[in-house]
VOBA-1610 file (N, C-alpha, C; in pm, whole numbers, padded with zeros to 5 digits, always signed):
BEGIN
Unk-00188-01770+01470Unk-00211-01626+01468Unk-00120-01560+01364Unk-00199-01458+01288Unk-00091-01380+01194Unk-00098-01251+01213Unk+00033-01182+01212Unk-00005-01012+01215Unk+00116-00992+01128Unk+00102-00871+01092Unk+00172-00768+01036Unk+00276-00690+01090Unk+00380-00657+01062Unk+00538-00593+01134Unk+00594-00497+00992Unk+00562-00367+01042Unk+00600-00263+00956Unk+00781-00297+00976Unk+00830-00230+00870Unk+00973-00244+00887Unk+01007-00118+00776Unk+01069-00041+00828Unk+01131+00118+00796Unk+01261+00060+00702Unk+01266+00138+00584Unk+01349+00085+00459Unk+01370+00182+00394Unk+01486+00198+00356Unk+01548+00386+00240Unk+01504+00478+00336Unk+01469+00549+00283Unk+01426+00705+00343Unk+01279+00680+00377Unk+01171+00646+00307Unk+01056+00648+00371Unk+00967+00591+00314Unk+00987+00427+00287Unk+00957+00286+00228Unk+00896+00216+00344Unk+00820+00180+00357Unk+00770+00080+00418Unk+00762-00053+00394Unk+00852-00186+00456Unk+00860-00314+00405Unk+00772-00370+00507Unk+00750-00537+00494Unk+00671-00573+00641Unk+00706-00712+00645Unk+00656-00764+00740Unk+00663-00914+00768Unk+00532-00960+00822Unk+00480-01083+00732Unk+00361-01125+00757Unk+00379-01242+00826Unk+00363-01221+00960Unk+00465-01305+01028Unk+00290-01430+01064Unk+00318-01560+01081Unk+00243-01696+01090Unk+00331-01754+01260Unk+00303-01679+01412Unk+00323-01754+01502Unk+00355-01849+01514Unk+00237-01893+01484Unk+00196-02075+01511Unk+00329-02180+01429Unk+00378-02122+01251Unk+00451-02175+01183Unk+00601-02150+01234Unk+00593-02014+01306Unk+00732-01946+01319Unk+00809-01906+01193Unk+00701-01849+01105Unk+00782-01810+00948Unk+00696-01656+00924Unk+00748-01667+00839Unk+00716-01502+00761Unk+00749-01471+00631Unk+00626-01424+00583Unk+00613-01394+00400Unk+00661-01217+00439Unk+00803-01183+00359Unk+00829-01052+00396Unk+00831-00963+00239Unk+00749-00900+00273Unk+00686-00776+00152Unk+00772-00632+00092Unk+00822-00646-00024Unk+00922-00581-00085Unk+01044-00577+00046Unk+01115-00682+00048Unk+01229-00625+00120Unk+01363-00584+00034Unk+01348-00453-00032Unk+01425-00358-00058Unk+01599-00362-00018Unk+01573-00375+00153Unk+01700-00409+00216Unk+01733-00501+00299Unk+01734-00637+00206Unk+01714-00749+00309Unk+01808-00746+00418Unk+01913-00718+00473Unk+01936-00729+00637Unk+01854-00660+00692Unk+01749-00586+00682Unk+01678-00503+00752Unk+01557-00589+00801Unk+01517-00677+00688Unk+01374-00745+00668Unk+01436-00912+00754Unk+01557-00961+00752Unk+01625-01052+00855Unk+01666-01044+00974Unk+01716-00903+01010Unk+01717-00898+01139Unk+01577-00891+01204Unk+01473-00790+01142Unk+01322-00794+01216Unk+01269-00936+01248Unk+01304-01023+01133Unk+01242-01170+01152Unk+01348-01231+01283Unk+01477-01198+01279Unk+01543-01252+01368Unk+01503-01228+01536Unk+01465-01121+01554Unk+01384-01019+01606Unk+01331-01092+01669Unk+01217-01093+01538Unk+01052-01145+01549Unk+01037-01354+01590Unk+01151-01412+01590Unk+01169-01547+01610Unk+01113-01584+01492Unk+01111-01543+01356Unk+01080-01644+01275Unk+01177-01656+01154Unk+01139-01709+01061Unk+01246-01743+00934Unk+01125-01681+00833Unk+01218-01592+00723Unk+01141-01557+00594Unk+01142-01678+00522Unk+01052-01737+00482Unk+00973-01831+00388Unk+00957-01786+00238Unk+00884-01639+00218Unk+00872-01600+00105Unk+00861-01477+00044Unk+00853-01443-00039Unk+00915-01272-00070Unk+00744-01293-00197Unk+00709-01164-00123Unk+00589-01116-00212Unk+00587-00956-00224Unk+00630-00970-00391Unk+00636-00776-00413Unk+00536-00726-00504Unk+00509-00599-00451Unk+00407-00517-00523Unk+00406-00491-00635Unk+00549-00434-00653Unk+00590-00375-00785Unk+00696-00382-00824Unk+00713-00349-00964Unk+00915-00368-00971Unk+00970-00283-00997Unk+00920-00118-00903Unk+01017-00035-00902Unk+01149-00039-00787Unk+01226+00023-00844Unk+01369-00026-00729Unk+01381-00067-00592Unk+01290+00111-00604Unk+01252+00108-00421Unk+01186-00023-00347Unk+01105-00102-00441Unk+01041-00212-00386Unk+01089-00368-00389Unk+01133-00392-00536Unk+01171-00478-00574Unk+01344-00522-00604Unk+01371-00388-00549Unk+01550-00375-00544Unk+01623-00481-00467Unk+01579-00554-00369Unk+01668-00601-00292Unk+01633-00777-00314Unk+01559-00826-00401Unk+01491-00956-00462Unk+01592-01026-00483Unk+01714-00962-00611Unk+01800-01040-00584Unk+01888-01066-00507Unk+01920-00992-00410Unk+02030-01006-00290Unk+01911-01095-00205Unk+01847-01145-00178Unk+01776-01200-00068Unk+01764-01313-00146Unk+01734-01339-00266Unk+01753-01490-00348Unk+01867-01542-00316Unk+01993-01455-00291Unk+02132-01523-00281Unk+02143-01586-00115Unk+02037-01494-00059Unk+02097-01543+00125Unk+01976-01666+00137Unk+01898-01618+00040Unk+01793-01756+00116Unk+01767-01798-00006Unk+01837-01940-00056Unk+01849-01966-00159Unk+01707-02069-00180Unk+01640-02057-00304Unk+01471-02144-00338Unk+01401-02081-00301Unk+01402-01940-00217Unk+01259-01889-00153Unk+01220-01862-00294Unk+01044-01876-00288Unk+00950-01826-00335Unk+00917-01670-00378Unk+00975-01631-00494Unk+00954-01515-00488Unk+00835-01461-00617Unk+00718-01371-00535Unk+00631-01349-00622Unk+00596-01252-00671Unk+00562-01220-00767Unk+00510-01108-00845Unk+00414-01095-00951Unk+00380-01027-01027Unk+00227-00986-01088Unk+00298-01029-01228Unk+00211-01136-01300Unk+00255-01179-01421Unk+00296-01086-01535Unk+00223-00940-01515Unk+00237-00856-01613Unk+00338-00731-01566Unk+00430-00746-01464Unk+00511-00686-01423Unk+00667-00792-01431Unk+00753-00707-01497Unk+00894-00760-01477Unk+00956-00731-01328Unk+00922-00835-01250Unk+00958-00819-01100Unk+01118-00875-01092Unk+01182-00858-01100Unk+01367-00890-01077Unk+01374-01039-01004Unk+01362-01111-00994Unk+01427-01270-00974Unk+01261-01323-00893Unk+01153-01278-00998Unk+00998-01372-00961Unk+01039-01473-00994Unk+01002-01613-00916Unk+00977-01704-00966Unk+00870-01803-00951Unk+00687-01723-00923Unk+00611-01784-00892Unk+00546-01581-00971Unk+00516-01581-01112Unk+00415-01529-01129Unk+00267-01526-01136Unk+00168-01423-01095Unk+00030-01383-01029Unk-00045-01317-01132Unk-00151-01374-01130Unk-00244-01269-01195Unk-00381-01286-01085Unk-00454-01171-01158Unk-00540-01097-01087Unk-00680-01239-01068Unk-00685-01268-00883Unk-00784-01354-00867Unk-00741-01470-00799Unk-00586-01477-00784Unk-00517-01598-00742Unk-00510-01619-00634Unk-00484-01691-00575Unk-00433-01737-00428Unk-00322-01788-00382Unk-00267-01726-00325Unk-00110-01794-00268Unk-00150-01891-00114Unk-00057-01936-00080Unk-00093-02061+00045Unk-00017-01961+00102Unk+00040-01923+00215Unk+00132-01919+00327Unk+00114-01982+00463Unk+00137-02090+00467Unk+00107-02212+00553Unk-00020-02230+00537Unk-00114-02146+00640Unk-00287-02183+00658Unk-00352-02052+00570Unk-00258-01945+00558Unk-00329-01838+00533Unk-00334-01813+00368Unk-00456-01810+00369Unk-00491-01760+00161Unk-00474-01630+00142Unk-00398-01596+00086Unk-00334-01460+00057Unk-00408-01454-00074Unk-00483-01349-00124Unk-00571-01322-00259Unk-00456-01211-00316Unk-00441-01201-00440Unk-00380-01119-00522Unk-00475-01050-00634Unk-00455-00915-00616Unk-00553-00799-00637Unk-00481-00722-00796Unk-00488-00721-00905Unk-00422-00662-01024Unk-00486-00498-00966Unk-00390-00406-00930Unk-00446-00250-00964Unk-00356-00202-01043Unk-00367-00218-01171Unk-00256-00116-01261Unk-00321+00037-01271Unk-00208+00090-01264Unk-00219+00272-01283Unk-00079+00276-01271Unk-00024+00262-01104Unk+00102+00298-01073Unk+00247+00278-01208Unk+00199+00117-01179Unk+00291+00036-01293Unk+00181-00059-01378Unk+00216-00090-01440Unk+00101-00197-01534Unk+00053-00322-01497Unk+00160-00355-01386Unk+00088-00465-01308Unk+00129-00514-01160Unk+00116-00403-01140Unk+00098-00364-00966Unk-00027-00515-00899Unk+00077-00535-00829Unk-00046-00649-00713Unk-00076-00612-00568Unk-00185-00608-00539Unk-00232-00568-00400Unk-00226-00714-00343Unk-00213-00747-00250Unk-00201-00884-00121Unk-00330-00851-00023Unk-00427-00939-00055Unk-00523-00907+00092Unk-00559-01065+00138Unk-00544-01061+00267Unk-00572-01171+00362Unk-00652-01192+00443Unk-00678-01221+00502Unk-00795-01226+00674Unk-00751-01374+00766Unk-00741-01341+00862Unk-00781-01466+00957Unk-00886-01420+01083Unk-00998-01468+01052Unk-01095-01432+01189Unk-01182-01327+01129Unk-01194-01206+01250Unk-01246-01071+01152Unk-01147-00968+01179Unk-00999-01043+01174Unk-00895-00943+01097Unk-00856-00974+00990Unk-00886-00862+00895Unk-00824-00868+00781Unk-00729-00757+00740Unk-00645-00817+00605Unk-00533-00691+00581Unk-00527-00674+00443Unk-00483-00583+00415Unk-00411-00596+00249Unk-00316-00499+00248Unk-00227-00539+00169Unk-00056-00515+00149Unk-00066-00407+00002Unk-00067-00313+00013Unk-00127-00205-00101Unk-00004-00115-00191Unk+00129-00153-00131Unk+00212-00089-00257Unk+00177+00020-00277Unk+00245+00065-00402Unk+00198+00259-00370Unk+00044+00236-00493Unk-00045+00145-00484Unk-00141+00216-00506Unk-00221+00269-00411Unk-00259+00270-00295Unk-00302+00321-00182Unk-00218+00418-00111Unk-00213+00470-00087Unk-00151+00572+00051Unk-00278+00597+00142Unk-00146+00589+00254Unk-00308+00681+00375Unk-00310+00821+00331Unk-00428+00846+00266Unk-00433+01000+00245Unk-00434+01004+00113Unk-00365+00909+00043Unk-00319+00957-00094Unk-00321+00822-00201Unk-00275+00828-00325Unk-00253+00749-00429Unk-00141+00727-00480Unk-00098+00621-00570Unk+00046+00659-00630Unk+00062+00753-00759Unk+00155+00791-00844Unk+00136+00873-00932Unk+00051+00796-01045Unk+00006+00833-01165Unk+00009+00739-01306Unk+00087+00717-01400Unk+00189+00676-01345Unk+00303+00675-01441Unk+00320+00541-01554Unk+00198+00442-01550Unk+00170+00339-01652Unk+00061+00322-01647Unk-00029+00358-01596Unk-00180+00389-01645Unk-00244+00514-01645Unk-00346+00479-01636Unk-00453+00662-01619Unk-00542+00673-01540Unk-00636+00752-01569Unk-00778+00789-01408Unk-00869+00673-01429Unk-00872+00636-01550Unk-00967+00517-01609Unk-00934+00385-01470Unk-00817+00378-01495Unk-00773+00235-01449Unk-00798+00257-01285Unk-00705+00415-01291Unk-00732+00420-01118Unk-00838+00445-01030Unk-00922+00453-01104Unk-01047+00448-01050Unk-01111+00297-01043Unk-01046+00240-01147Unk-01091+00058-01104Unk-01046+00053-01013Unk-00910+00059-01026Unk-00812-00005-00901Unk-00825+00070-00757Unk-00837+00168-00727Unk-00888+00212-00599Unk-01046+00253-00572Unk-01168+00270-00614Unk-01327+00288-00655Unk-01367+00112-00657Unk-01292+00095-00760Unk-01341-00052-00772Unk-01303-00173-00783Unk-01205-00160-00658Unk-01120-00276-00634Unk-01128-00244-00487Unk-01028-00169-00428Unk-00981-00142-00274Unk-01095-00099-00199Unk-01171+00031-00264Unk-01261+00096-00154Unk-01403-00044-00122Unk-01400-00171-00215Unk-01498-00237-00160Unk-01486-00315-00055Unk-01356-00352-00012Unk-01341-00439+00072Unk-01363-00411+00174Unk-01380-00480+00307Unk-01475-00435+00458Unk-01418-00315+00509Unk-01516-00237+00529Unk-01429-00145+00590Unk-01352-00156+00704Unk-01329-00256+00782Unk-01235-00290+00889Unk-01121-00336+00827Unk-01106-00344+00702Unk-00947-00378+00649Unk-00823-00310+00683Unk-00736-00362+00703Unk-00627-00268+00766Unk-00540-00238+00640Unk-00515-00115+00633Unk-00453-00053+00527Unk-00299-00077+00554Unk-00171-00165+00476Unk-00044-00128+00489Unk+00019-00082+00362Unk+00048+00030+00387Unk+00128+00095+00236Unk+00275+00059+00208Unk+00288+00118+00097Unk+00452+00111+00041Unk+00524+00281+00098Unk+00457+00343+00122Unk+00537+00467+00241Unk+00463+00575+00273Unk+00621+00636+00398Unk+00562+00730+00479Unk+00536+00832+00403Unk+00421+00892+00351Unk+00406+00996+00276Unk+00237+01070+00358Unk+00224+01004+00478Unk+00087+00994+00531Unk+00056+01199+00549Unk+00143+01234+00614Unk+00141+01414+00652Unk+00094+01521+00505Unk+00208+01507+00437Unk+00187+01578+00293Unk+00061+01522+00204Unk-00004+01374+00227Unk-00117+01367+00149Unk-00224+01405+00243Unk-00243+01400+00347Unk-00350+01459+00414Unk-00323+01629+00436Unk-00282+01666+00413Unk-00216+01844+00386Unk-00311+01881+00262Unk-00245+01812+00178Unk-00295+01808+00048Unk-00429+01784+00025Unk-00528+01668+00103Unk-00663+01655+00089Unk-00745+01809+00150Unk-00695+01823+00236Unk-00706+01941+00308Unk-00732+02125+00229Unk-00660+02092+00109Unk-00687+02183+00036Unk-00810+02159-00078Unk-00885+01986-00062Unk-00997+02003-00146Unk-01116+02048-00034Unk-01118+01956+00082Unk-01206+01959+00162Unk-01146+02002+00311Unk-01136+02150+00329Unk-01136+02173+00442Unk-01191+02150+00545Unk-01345+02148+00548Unk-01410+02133+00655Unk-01435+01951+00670Unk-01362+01915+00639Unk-01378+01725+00673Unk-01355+01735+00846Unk-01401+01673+00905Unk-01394+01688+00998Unk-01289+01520+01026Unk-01284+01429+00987Unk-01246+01336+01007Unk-01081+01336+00953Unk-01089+01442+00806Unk-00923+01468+00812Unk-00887+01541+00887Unk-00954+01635+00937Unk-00870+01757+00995Unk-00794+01687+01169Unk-00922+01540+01225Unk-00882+01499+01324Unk-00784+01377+01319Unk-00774+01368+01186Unk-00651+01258+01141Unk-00498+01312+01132Unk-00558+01417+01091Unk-00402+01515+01041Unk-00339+01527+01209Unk-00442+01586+01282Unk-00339+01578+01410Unk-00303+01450+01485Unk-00382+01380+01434Unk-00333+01245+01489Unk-00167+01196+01394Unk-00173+01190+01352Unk-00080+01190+01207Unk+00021+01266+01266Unk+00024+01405+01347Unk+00126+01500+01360Unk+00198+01411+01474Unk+00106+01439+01594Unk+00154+01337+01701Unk+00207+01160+01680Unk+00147+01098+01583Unk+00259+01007+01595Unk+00366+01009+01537Unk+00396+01118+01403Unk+00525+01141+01365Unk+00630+01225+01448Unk+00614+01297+01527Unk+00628+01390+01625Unk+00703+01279+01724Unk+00644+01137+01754Unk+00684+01067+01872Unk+00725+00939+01791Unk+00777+00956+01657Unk+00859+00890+01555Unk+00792+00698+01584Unk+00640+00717+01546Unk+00563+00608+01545Unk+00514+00603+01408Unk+00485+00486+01360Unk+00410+00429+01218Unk+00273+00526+01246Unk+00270+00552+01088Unk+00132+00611+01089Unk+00016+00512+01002Unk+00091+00366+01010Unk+00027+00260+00938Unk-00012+00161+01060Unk-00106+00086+01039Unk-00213+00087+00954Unk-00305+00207+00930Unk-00358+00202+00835Unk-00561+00272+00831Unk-00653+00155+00814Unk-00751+00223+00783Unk-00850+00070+00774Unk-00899+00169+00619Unk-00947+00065+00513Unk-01048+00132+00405Unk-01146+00206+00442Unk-01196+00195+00606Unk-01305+00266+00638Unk-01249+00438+00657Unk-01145+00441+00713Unk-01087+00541+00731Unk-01044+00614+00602Unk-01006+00515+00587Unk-00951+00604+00371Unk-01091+00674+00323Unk-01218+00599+00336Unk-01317+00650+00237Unk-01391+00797+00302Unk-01330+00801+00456Unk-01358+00875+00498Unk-01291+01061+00468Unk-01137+01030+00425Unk-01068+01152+00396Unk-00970+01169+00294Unk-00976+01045+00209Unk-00830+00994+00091Unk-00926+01075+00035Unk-00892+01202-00086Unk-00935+01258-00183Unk-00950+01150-00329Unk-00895+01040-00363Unk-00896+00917-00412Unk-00979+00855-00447Unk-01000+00859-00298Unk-01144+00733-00255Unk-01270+00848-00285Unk-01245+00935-00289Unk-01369+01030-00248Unk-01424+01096-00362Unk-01381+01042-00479Unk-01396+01118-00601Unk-01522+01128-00690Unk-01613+01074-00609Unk-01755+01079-00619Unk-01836+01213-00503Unk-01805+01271-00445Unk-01814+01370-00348Unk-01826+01486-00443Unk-01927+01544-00441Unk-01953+01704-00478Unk-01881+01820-00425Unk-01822+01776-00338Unk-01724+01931-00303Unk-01670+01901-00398Unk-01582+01790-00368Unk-01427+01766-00410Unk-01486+01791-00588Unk-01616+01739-00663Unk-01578+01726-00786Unk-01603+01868-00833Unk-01695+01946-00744Unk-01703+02126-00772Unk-01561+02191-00790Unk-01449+02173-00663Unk-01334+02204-00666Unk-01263+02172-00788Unk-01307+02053-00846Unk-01197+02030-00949Unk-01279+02086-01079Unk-01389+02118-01070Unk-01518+02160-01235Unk-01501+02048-01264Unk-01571+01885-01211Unk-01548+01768-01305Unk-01708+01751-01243Unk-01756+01631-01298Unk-01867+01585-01246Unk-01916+01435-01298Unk-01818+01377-01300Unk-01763+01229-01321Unk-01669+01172-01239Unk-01634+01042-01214Unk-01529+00999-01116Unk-01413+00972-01189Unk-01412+00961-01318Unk-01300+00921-01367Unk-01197+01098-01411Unk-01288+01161-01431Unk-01248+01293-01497Unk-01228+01361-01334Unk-01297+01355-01242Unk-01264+01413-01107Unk-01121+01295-01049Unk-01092+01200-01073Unk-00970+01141-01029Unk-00812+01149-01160Unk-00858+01177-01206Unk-00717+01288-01353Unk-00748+01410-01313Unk-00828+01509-01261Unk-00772+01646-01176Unk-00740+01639-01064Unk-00766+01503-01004Unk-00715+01553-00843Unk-00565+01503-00832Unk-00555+01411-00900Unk-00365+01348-00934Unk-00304+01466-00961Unk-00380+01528-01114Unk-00298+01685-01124Unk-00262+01750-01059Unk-00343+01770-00932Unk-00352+01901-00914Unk-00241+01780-00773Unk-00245+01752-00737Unk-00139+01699-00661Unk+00000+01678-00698Unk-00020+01646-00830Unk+00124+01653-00937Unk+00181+01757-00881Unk+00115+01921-00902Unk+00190+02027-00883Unk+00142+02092-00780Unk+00132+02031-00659Unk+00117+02118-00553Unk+00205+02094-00454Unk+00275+02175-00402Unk+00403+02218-00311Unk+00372+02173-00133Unk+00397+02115-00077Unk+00372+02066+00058Unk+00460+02141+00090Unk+00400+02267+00237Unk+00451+02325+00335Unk+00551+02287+00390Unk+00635+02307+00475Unk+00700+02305+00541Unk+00645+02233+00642Unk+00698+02113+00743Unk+00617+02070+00845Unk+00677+02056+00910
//
């Protein structure tokens, strides 16, 4: 059996452990602050095996080399076209990693960084994928090494195809302010407006607001939705690539309330 174990990191990072029962090990995903990502496994009864990161910004890939030093030979992976800090098993887009029984697929979405890797898995008819900040529930990451071109591959035509029972795990808590924010393209969604309070109440009772499933994203991520006639009226676009470069914008500079 394999599941997933969110693990709370910096201010509002999300790390995890892809923990393998049966092996008693665990592939643990950007651990940022490895005593954080060792005690959970210690926790969790298993041993980290291998370090698989999204990206090689600090927040994610910061703590690679301090966890090379405590667990010396682990496997550490990253996206061939990203300088990930102490990789030593680089990925490109299409590959497969082993983690004991489980085939872990590696997904190229550049926008965020230039070679951002998504992780998606399944055993049974659960499946997952490990999404880094190109996904958010609710939201996207910025474009700070690509553009709408790419991010529209990488979330349109990469992420939003996979089953919609996929379980969404992000790189952070940012779930409140991007559904706030969708909220100002499409008010009357009826599926954000009943997410947002769901969203209130589990932050409210200081619970993960992770997983989503892709089914849920395509339902209220402004992102995913950039083929939608409100949303592309709201922005005057009437293309997906030109409606996903105004809706980043207009998120660029829009101010989240007070909550």
């Amino acid at each position: 059996m394999v599941r997933v174990v969110p693990v709370r990191v910096l201010d509002d990072n999300y790390a995890y452990l892809i923990i393998d029962d049966v092996e008693k090990q665990a592939a643990a995903v950007d651990p940022v602050e490895p005593a954080k990502l060792l005690e959970a496994a210690k926790q969790e009864g298993v041993t980290i095996t291998m370090i698989l990161t999204t990206h090689k910004h600090w927040d994610h890939a910061g703590g690679n080399l301090e966890i090379a030093k405590l667990l010396p030979s682990i496997p550490i992976i990253g996206g061939e076209k990203e300088k990930v800090p102490g990789c030593t098993d680089a990925v490109k887009n299409g590959d497969t990693i082993m983690f004991g029984n489980l085939a872990i697929k590696c997904m190229e979405t550049p926008f965020h960084t230039s070679g951002h890797v998504c992780y998606g898995f399944s055993e049974g008819d659960d499946a997952s994928v490990i999404t880094g900040d190109t996904l958010f529930v609710g939201g996207c990451g910025r474009f700070f090494e690509g553009d709408a071109k790419q991010a529209c591959q990488a979330l349109v035509g990469t992420l939003a195809k996979l089953p919609q029972h996929t379980k969404v795990w992000c790189g952070h808590e940012y779930t409140m302010a991007n559904l706030l924010f969708a909220r100002t393209l499409e008010p009357n969604n009826g599926a954000l407006l009943q997410k947002i309070n769901w969203a209130k109440k589990q932050i409210a009772e200081g619970k993960f607001t992770v997983p989503s499933t892709i089914g849920d994203e395509l339902n209220y991520n402004p992102f995913l939705r950039v083929h939608e006639v409100g949303i592309q009226d709201k922005c005057g676009t009437n293309n997906i690539t030109d409606t996903m470069a105004a809706v980043r914008e207009k998120k660029d500079k829009w101010t989240c309330p007070p909550m």
